[in-house]
GUNU-539308 format. One line per 5 residues: number of its first residue (from 0); their letters; for each residue x, y, z of N, C-alpha, C. Coordinates in pm, whole numbers, always signed. Layout:
REM GUNU-539308
NUM> A> X Y Z X Y Z X Y Z; ...
This chain:
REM GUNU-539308
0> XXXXX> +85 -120 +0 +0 +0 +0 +88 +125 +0; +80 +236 -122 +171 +321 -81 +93 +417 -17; +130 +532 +18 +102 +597 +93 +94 +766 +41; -13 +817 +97 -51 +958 -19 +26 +1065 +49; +131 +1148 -2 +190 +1259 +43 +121 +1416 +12
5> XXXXX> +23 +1335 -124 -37 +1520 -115 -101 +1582 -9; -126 +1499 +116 -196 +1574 +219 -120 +1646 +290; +7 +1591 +322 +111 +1707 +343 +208 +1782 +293; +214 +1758 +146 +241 +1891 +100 +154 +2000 +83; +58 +1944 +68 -59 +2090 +24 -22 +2165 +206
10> XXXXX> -41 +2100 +324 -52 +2122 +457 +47 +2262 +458; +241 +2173 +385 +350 +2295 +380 +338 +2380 +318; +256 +2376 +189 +208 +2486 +107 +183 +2576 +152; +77 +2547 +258 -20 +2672 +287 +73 +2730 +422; +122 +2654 +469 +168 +2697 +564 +311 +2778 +534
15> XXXXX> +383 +2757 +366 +431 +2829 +373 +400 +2966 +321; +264 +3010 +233 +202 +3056 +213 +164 +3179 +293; +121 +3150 +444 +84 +3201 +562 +244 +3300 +550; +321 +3198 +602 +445 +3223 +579 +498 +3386 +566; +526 +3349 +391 +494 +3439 +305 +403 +3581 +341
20> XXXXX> +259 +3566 +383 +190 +3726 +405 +274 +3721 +575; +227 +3699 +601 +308 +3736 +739 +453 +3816 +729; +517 +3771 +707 +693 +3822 +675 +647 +3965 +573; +573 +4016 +451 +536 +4066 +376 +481 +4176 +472; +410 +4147 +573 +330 +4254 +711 +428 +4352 +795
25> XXXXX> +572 +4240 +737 +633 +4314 +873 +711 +4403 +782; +727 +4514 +846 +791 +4673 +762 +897 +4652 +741; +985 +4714 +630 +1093 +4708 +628 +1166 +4847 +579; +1284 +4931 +528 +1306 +5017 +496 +1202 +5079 +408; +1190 +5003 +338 +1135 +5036 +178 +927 +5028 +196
30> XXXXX> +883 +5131 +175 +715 +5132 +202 +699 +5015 +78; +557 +4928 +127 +495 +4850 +12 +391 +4858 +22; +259 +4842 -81 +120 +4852 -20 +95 +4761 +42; +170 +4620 +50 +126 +4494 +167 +164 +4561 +300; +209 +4639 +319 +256 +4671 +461 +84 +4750 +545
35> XXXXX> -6 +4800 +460 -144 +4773 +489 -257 +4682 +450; -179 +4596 +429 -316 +4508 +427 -408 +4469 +493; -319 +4439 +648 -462 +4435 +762 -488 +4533 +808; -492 +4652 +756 -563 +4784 +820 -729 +4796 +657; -788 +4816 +820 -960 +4808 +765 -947 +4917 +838
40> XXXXX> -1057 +4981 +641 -1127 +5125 +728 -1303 +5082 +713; -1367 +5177 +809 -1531 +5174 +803 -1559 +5213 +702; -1675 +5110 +609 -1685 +5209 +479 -1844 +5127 +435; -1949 +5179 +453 -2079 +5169 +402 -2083 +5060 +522; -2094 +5076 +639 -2130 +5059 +720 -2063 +4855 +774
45> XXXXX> -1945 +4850 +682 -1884 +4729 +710 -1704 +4764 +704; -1651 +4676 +784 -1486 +4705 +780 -1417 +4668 +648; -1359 +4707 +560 -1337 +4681 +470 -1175 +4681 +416; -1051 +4603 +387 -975 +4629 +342 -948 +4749 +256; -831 +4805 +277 -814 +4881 +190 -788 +4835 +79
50> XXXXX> -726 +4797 +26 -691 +4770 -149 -887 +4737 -174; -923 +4727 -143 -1074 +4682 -184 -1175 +4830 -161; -1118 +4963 -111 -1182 +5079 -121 -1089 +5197 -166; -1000 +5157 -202 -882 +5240 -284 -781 +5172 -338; -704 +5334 -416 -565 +5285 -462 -461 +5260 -409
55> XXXXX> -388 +5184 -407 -254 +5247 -334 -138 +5211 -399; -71 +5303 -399 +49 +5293 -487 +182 +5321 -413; +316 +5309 -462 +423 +5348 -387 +437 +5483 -484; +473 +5581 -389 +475 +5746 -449 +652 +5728 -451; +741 +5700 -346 +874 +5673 -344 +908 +5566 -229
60> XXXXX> +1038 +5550 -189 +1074 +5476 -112 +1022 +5458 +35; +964 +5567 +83 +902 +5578 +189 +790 +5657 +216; +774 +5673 +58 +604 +5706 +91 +486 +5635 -22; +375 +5600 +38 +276 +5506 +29 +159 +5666 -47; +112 +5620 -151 +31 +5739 -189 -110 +5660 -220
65> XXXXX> -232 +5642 -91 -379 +5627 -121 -500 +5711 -178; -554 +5654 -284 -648 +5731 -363 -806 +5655 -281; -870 +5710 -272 -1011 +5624 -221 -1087 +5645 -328; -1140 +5561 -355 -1280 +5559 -505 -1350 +5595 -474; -1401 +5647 -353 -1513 +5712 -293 -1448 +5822 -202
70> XXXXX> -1443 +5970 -280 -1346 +6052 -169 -1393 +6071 -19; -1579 +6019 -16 -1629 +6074 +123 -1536 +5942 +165; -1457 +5817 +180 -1426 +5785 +221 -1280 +5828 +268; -1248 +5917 +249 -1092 +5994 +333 -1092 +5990 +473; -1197 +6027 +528 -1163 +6047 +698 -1156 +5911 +719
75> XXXXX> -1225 +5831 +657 -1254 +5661 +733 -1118 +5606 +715; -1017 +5635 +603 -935 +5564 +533 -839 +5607 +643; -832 +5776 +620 -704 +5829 +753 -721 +5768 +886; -814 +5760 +906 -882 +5713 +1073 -815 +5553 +1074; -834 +5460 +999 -819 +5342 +982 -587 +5313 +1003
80> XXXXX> -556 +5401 +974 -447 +5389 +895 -400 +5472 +1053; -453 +5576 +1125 -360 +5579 +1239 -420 +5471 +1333; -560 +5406 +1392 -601 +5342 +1482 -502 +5172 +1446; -459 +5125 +1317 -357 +5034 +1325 -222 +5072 +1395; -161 +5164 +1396 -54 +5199 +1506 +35 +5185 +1435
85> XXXXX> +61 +5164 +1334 +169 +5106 +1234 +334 +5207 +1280; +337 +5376 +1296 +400 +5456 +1301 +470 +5471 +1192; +322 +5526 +1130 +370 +5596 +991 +297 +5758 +981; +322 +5812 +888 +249 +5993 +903 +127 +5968 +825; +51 +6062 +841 -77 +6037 +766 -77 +6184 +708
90> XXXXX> -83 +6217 +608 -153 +6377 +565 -238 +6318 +441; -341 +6443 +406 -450 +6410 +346 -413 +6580 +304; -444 +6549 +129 -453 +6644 +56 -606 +6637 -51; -596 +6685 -157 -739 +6686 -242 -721 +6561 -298; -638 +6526 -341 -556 +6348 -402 -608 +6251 -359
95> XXXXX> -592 +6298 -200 -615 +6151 -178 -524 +6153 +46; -467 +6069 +17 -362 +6074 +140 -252 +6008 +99; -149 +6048 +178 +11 +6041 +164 +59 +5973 +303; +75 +5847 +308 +189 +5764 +433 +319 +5784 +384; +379 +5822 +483 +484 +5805 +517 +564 +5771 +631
100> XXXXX> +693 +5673 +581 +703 +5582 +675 +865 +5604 +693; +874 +5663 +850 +978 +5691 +888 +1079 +5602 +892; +1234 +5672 +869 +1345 +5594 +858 +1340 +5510 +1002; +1387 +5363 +983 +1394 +5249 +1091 +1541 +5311 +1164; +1507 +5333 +1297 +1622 +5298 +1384 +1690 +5169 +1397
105> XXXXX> +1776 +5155 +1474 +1857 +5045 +1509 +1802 +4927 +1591; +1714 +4996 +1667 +1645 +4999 +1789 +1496 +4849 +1700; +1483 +5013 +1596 +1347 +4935 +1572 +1325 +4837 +1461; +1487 +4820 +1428 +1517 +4718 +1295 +1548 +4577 +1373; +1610 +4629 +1501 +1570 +4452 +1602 +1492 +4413 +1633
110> XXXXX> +1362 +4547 +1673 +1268 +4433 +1711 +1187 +4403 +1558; +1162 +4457 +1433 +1146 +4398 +1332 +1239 +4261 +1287; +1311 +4244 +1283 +1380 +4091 +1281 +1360 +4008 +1389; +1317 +4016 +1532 +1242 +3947 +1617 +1118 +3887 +1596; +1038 +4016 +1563 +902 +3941 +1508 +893 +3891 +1408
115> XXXXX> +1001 +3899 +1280 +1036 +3823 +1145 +1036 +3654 +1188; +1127 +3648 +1296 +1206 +3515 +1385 +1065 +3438 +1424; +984 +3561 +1519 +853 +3481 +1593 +754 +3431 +1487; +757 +3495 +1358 +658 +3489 +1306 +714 +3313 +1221; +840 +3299 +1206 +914 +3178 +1091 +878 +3069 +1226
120> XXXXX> +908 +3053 +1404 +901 +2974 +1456 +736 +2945 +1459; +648 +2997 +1446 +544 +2985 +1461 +497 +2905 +1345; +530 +2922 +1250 +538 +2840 +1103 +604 +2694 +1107; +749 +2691 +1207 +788 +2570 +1214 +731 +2495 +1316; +661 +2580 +1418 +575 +2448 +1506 +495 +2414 +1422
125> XXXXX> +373 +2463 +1317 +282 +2431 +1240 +343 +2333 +1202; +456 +2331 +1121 +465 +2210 +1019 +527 +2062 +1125; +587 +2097 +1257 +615 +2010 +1353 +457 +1916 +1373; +330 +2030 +1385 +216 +1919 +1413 +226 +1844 +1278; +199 +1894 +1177 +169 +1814 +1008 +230 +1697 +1061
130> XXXXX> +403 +1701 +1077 +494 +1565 +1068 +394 +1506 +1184; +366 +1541 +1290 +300 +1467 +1386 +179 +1363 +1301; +78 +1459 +1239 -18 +1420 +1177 +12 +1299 +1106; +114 +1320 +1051 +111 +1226 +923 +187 +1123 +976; +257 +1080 +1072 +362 +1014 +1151 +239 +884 +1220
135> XXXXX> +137 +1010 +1297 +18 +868 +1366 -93 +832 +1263; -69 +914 +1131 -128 +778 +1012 -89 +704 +1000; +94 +731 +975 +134 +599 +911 +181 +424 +1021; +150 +531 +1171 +133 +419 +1303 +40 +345 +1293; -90 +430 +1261 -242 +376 +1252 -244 +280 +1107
140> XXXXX> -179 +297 +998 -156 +200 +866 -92 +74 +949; -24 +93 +994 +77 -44 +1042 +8 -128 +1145; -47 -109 +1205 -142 -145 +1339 -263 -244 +1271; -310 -163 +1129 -423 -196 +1077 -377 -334 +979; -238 -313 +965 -162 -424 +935 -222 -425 +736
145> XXXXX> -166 -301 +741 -173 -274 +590 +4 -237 +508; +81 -193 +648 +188 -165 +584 +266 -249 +676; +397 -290 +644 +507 -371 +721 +593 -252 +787; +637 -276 +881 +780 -178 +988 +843 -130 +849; +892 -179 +759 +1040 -162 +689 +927 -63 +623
150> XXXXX> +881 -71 +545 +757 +23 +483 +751 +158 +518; +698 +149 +713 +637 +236 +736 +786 +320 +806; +900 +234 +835 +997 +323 +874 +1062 +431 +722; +1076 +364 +626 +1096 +447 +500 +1000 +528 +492; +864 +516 +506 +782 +635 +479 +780 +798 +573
155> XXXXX> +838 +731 +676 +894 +790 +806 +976 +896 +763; +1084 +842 +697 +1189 +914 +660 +1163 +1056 +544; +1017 +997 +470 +992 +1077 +366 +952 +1200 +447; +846 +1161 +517 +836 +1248 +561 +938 +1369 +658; +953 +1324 +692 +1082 +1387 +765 +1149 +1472 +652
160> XXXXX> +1210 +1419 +550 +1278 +1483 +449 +1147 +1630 +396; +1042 +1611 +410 +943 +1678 +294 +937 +1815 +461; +987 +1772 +591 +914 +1873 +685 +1065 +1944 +657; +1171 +1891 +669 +1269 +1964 +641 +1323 +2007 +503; +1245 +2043 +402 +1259 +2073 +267 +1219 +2206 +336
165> XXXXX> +1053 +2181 +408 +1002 +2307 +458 +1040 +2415 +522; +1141 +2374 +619 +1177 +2416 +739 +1305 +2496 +679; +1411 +2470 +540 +1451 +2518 +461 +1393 +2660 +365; +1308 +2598 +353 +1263 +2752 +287 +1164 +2844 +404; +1126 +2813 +495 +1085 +2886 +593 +1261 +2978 +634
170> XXXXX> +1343 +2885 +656 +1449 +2982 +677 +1508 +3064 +572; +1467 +3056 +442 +1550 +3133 +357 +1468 +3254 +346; +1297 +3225 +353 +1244 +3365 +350 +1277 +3472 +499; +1321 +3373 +588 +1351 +3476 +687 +1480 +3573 +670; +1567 +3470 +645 +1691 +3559 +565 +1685 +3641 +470
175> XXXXX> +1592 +3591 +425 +1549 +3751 +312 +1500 +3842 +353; +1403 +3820 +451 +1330 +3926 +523 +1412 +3983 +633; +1549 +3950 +667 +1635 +3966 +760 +1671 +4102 +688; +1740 +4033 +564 +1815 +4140 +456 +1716 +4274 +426; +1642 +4269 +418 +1563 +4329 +360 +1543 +4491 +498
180> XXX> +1512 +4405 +613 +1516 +4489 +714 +1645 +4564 +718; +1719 +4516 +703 +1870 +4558 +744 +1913 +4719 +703; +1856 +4667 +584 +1879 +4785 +403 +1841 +4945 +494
């Protein structure tokens, strides 16, 4: 009987996926419009992402330039954008509004690579349960006396290899996101 691995790769997928927006959240020198993505403003009486009630574009390196498709939505958008806490500037002209996002201290480029760190270990316990998951299937296959020891110890190993393929590129996006902070 072989044994199906797409259940845990799709599992590392997503999890590296998660991954991925997470690390993308956390600020770095350079403004991006992902750096608001979880800021919701009030808008027709529901919370609403921004990219889904405006534009947003990069104006330069550290400034973020939002257009709202609905200008009565400006105060909701400004309001939204300081109550996230992010510590960025807010001004509002006829355009639209202008973030800008102050140069990173030293100070505040460690604790951005901290929460880079918390956010990659939090990813590698995830994929620690998966191997769990898939470890007391392939106990529960052998028990049921569908697979032999030699079988289920090689399948063992696959897995193992497929959590640490993961656990590999969980660390390389952190190193990128290390670099990236650094800049």
């Amino acid at each position: 009987m072989a044994y199906d691995f797409s259940k845990l790769k799709e599992q590392i997928s997503e999890t590296e996926e998660w991954l991925g927006r997470e690390l993308s959240g956390v600020r770095t020198g350079r403004a991006t419009p992902t750096l608001l993505d979880g800021v919701k403003a009030e808008a027709y009486g529901t919370r609403s992402p921004l990219r889904d009630i405006a534009a947003i574009s990069v104006e330069d390196a550290r400034t973020l330039r939002i257009v709202p498709w609905d200008k009565s939505l400006t105060k909701a958008v400004e309001k939204a954008i300081v109550e996230a806490d992010l510590g960025v500037g807010v001004s509002t002209d006829d355009q639209g509004l202008r973030v800008s996002f102050p140069e990173l201290t030293s100070e505040r480029r460690t604790q951005l690579s901290k929460i880079a760190g918390d956010r990659t270990e939090q990813a590698r316990v995830t994929l620690r349960g998966h191997r769990t998951d898939a470890i007391k299937a392939l106990d529960a296959a052998e028990k049921e006396g569908g697979m032999g020891k030699d079988e289920v110890a090689r399948l063992k190993t696959e897995v193992q290899k497929l959590i640490d393929l993961g656990n590999d590129s969980f660390a390389k996006h952190l190193e990128k996101k290390e670099t990236e902070i650094a800049q």
